[in-house]
MARLUM-999213 format. One line per field, with one value per atom (N, C-alpha, C): atom name; x, y, z. Coordinates in pm, whole numbers, plus 50000, padded with zeros to 5 digits. Layout:
a = CA, ...
px = X, ...
py = Y, ...
pz = Z, ...
This chain:
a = N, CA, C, N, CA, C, N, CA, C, N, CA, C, N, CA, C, N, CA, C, N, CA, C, N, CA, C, N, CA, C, N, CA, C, N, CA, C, N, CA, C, N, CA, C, N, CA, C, N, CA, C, N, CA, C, N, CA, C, N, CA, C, N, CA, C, N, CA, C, N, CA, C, N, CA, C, N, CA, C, N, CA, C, N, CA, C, N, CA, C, N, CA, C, N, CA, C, N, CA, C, N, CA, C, N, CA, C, N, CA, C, N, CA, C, N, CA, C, N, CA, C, N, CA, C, N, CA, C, N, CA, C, N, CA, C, N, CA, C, N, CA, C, N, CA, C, N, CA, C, N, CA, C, N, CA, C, N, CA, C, N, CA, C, N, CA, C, N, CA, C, N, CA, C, N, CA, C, N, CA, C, N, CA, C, N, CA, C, N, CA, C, N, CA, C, N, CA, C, N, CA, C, N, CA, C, N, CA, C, N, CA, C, N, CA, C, N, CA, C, N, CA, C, N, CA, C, N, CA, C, N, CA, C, N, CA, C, N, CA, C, N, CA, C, N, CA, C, N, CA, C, N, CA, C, N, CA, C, N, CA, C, N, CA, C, N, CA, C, N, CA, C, N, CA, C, N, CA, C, N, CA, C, N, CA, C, N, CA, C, N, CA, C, N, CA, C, N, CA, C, N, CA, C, N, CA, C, N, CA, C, N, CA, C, N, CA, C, N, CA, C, N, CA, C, N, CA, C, N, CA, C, N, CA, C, N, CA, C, N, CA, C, N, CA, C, N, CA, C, N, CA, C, N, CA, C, N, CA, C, N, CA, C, N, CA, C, N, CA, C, N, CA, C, N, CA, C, N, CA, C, N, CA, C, N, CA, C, N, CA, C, N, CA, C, N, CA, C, N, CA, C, N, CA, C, N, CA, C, N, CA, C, N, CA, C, N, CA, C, N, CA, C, N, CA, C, N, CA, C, N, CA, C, N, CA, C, N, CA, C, N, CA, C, N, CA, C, N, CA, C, N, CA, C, N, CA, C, N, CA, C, N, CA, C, N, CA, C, N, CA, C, N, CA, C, N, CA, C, N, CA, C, N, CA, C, N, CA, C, N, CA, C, N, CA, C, N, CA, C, N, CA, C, N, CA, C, N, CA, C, N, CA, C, N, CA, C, N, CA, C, N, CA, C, N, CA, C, N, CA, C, N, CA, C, N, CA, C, N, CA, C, N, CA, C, N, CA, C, N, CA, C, N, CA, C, N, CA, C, N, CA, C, N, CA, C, N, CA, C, N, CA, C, N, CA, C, N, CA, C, N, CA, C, N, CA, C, N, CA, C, N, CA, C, N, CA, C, N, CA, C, N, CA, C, N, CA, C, N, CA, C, N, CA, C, N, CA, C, N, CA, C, N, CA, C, N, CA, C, N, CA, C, N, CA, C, N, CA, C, N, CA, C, N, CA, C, N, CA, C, N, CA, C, N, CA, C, N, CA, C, N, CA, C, N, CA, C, N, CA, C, N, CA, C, N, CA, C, N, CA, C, N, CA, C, N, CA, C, N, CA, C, N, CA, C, N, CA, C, N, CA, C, N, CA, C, N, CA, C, N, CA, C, N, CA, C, N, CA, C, N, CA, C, N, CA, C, N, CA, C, N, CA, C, N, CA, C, N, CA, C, N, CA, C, N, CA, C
px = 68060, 68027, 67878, 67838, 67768, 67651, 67550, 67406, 67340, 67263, 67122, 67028, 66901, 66754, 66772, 66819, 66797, 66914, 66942, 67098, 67044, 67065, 67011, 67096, 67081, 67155, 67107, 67150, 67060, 67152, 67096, 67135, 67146, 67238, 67308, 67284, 67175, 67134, 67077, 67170, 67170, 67027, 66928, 66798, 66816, 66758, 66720, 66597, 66476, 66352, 66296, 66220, 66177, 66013, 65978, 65837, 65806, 65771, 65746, 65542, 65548, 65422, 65372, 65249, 65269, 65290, 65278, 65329, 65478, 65597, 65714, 65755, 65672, 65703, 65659, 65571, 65512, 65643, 65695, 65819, 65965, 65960, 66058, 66071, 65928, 65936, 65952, 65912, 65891, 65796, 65810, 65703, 65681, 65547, 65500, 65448, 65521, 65495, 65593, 65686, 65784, 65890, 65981, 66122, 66177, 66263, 66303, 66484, 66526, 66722, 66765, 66834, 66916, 67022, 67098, 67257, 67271, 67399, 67469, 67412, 67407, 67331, 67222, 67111, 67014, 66972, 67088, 67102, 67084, 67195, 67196, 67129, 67042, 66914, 66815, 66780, 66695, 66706, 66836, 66855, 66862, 66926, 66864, 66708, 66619, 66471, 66412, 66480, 66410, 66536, 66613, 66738, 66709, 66610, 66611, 66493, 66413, 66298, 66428, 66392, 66475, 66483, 66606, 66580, 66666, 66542, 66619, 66710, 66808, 66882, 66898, 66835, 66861, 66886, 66969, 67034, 66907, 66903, 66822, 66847, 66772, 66749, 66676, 66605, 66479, 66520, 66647, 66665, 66700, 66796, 66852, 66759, 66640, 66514, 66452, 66467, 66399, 66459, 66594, 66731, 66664, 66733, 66712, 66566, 66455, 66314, 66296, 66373, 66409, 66494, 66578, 66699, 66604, 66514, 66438, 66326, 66270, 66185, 66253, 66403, 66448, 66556, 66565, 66637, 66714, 66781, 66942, 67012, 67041, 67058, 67225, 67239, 67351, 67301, 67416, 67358, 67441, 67462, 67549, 67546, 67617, 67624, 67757, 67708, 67825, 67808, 67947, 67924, 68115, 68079, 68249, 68280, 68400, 68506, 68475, 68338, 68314, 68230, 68222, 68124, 68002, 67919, 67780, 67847, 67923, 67948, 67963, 68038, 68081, 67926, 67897, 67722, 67660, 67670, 67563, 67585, 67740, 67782, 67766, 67783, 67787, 67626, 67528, 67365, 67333, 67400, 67408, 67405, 67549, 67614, 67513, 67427, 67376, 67223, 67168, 67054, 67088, 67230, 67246, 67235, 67270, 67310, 67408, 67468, 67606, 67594, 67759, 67711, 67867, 67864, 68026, 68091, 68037, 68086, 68156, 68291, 68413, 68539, 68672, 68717, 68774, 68807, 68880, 68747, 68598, 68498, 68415, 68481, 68457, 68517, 68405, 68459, 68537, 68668, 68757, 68634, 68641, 68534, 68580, 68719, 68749, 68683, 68636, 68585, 68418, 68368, 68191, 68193, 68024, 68048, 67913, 67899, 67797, 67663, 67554, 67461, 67373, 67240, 67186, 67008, 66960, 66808, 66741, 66665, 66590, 66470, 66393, 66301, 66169, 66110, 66007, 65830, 65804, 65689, 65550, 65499, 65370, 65277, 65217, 65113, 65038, 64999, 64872, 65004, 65085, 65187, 65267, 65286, 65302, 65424, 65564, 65659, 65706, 65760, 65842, 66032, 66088, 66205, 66321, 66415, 66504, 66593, 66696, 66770, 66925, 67029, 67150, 67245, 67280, 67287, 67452, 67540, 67678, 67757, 67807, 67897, 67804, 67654, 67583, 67598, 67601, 67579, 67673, 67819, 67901, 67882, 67815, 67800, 67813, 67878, 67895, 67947, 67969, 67955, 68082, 68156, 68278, 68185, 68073, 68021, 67953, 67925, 67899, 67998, 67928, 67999, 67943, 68011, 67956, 67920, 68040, 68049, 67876, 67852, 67757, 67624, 67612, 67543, 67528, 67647, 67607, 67523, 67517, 67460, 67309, 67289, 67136, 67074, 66908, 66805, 66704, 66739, 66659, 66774, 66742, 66836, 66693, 66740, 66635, 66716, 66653, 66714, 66614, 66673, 66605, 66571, 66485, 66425, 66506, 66528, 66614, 66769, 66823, 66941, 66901, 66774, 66788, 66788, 66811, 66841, 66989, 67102, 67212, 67244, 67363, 67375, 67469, 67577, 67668, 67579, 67472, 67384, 67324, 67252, 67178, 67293, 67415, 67490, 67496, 67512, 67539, 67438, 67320, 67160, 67195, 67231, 67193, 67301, 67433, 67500, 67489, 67474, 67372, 67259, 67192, 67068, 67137, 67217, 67209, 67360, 67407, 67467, 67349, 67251, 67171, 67082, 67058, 66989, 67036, 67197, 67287, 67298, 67272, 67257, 67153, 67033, 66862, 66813, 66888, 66776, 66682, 66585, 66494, 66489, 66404, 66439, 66321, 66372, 66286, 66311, 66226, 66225, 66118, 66156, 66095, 66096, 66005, 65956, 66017, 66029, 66053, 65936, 65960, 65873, 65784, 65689, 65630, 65674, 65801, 65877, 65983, 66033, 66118, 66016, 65919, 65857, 65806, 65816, 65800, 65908, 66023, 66170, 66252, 66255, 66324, 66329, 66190, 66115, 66169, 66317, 66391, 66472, 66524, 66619, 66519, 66403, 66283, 66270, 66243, 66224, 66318, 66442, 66555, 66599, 66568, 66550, 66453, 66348, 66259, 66290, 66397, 66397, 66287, 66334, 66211, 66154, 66159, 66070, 66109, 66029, 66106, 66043
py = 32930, 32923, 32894, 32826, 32763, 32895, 32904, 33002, 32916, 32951, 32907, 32975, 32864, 32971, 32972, 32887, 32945, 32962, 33020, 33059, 33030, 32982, 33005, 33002, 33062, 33059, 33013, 32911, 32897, 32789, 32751, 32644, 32518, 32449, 32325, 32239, 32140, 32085, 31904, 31837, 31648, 31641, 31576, 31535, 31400, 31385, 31260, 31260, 31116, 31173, 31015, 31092, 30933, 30968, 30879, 30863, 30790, 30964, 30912, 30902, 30926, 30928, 31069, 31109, 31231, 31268, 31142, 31111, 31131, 31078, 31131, 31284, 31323, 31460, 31542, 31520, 31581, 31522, 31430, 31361, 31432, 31431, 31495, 31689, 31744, 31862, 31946, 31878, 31930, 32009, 32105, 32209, 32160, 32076, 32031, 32127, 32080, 32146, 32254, 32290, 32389, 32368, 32467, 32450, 32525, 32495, 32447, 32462, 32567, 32573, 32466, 32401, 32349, 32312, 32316, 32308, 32136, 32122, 31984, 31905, 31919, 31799, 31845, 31898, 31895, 31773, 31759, 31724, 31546, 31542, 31393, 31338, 31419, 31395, 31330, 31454, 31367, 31243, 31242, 31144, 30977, 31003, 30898, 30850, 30972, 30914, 30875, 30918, 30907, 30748, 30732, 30662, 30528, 30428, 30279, 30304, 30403, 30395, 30415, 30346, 30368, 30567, 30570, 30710, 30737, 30783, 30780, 30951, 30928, 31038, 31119, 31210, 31293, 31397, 31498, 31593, 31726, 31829, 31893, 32016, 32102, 32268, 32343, 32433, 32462, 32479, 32594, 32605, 32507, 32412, 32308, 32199, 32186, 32131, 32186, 32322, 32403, 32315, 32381, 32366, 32225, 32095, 31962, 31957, 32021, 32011, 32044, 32165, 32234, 32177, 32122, 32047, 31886, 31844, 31751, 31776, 31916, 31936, 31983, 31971, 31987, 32129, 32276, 32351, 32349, 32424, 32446, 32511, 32478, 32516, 32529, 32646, 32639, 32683, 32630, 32675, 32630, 32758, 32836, 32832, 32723, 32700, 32659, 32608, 32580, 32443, 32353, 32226, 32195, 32107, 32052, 31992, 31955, 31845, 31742, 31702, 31556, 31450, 31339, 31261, 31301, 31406, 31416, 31553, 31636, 31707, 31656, 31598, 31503, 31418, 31392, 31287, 31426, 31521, 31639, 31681, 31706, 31748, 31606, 31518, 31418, 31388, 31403, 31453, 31561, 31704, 31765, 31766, 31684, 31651, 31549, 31430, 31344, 31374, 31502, 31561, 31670, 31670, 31772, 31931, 31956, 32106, 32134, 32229, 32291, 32327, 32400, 32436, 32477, 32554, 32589, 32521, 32362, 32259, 32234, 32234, 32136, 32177, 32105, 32097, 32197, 32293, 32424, 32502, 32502, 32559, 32484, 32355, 32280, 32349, 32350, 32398, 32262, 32372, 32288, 32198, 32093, 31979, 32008, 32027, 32064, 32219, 32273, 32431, 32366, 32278, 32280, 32154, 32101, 31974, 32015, 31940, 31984, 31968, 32074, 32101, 31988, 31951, 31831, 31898, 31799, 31863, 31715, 31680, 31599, 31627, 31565, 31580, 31475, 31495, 31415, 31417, 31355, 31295, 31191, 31282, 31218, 31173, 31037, 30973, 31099, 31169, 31291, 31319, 31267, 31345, 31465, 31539, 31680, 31662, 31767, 31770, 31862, 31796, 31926, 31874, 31994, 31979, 32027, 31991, 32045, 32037, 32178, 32220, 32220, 32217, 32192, 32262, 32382, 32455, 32390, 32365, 32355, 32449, 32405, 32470, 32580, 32572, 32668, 32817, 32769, 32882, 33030, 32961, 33044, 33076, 33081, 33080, 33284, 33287, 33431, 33434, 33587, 33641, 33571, 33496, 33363, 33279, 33236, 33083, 33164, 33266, 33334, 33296, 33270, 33204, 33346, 33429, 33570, 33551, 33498, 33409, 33387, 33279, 33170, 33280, 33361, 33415, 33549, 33566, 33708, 33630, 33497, 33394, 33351, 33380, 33301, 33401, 33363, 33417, 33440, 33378, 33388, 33391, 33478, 33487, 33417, 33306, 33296, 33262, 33330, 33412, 33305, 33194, 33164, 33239, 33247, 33314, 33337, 33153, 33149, 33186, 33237, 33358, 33467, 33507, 33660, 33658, 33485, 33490, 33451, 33501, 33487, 33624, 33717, 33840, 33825, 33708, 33654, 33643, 33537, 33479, 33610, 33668, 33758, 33852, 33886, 33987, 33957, 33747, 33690, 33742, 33707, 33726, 33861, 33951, 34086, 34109, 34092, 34125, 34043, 33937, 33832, 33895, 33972, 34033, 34153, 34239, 34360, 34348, 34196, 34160, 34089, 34001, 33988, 34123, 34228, 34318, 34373, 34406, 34452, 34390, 34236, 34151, 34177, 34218, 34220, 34069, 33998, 33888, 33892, 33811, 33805, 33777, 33842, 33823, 33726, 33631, 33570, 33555, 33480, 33463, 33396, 33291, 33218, 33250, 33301, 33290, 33161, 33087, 32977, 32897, 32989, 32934, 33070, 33027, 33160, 33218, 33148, 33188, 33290, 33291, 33396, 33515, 33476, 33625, 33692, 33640, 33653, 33704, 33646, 33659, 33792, 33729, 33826, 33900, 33969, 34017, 34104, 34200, 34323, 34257, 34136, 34070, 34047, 33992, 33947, 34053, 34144, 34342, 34373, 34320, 34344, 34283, 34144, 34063, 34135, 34168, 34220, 34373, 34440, 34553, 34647, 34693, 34795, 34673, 34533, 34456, 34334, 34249, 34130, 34070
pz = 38047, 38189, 38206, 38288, 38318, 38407, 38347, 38394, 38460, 38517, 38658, 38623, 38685, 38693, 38838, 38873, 39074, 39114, 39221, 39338, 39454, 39556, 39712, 39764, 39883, 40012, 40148, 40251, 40357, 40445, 40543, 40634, 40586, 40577, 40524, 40666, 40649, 40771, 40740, 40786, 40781, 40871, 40750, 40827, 40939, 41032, 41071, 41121, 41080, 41046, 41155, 41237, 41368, 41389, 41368, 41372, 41515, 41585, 41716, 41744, 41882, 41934, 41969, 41963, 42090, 42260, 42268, 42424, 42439, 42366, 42345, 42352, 42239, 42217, 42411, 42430, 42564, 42652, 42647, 42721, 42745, 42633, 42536, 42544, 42601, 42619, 42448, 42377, 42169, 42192, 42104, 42064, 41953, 41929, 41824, 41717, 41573, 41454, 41424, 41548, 41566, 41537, 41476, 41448, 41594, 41687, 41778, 41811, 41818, 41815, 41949, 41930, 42032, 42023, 42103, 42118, 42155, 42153, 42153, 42276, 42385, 42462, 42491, 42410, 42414, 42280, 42156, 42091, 42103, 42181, 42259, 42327, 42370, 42515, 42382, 42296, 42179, 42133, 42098, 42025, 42071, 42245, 42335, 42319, 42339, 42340, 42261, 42108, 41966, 41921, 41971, 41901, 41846, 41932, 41919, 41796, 41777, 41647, 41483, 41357, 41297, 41245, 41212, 41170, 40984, 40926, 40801, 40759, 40727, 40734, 40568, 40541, 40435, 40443, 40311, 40316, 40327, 40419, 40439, 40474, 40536, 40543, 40444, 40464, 40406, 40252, 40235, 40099, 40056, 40128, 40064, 39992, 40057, 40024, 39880, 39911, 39751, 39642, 39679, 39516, 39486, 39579, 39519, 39462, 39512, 39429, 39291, 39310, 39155, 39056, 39101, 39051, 38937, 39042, 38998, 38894, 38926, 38790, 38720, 38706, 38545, 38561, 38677, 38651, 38695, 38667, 38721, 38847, 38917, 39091, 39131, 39181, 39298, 39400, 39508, 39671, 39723, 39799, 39871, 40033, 40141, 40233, 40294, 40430, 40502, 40579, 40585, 40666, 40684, 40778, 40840, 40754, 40762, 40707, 40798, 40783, 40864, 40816, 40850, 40805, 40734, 40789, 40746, 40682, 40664, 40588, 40417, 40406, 40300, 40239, 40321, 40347, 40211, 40292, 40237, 40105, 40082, 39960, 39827, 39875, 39766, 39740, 39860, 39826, 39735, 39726, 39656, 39514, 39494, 39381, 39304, 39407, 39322, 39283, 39298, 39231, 39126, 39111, 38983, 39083, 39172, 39267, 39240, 39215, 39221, 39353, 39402, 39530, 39545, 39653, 39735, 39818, 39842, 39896, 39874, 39854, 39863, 39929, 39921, 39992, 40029, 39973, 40060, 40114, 40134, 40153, 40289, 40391, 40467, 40641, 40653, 40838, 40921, 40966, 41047, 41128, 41158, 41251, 41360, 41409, 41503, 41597, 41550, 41592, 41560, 41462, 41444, 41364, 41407, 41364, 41250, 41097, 41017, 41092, 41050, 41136, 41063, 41213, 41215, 41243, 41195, 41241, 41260, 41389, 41426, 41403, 41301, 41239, 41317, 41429, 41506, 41420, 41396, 41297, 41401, 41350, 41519, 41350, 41443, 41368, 41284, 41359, 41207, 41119, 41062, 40999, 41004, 41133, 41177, 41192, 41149, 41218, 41227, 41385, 41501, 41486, 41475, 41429, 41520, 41571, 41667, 41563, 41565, 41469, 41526, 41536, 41591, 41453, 41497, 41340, 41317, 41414, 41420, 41318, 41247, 41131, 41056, 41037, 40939, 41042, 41183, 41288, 41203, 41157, 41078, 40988, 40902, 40741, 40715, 40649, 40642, 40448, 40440, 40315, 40178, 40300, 40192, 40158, 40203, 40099, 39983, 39957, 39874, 39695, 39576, 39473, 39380, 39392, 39330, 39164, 39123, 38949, 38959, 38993, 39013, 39022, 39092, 39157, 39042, 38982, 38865, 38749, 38736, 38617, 38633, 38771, 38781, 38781, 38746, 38717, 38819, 38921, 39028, 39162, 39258, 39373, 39499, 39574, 39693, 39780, 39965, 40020, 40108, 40255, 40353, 40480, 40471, 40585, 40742, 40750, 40865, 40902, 40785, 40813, 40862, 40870, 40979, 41115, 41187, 41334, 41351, 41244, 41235, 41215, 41265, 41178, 41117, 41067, 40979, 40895, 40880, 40833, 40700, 40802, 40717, 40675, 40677, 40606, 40513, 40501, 40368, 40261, 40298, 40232, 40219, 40239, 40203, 40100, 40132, 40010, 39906, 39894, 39778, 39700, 39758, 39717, 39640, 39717, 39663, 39504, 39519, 39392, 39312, 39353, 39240, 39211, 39284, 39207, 39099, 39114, 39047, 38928, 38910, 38805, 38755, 38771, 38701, 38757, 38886, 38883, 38997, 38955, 39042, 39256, 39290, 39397, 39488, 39613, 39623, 39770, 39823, 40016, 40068, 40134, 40178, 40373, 40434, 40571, 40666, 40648, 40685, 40789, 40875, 41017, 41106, 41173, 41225, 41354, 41425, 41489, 41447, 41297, 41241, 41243, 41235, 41188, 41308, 41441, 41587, 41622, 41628, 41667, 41590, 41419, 41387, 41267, 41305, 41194, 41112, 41184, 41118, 41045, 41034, 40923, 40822, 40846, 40763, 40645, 40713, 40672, 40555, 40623, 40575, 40441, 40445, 40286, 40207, 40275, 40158, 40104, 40152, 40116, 40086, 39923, 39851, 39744, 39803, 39705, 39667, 39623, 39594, 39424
């Protein structure tokens, strides 16, 4: 069976990346540099104003970002999320698959599309290079203690834990019983903040990953 130096858990989120102006963003009503929740036609309103600039689309979300980094300098990664049985669901998992990620993606592990569509993040990019991100969690909104790959998770050496599951309380139940099975394993524990709005918003889940230590 197959061991890991990393495990993560986090929001499974389809980038789309538009290199606007800052006049847009002020247009647009963006909190520049900010990660940003919005629901479905707030979704579409964006995507009208940002739509005719090209937009390049990669597989994303903060942990999801880690693993594939890690994956590339050489270690070994699973990660543990959630996405539909839809176009950009499928999009995400075969992104996965083609940096060497393991992961709990497949087909019996895919949210009905019908109930959530895979979550999307509009990634807005102002000339100084700054970006403000509107997040559309769809299917990750659910992610609870089933995307969990316990096997997977008793093998790795490192457990990391995204920040942005503690404004979920599905979310963060996942992260906590993850943690308190990798402690149980001897592996390492890890956590990434994400944004300075989590630590504004929802600092007792924050609290809560870190336990008696990391």
């Amino acid at each position: 069976m197959k061991n890991y130096h990393l495990y993560a858990i986090g929001n499974a989120l389809v980038d789309s990346e538009f290199e606007v102006t800052d006049a847009l963003l002020e247009q647009a009503g963006v909190a520049k540099r900010h990660m940003t929740l919005i629901d479905a036609p707030r979704r579409a309103e964006l995507l009208a104003l940002a739509g005719h600039r090209h937009g390049k689309q990669t597989g994303g979300g903060s942990a999801g970002n880690t693993v594939v980094a890690f994956a590339q300098f050489g270690g070994s990664a699973f990660y543990s999320c959630r996405v539909a049985d839809d176009e950009l669901g499928r999009f995400y998992a075969a992104d996965l698959a083609s940096h060497g990620v393991d992961s709990n993606v497949h087909s019996g592990a895919l949210a009905d599309p019908a109930r959530a569509v895979t979550g999307t993040c509009i990634v807005m990019i102002t000339p100084d290079s700054e970006r403000s991100m509107n997040t559309h969690l769809g299917a990750t909104a659910d992610l609870d203690a089933s995307a969990l790959d316990r096997a997977a998770l008793g093998r790795a050496a490192i457990y990391y834990m995204e920040g942005y599951l503690a404004a979920s309380p599905t979310g963060l139940d996942a992260a906590l019983q993850g943690r308190a099975l990798a402690r149980q394993h001897g592996a390492a524990l890890a956590l990434t903040l994400s944004d300075m709005s989590m630590i504004r918003f929802c600092r007792p889940g924050l609290e809560a990953m870190v336990g008696d230590g990391l």
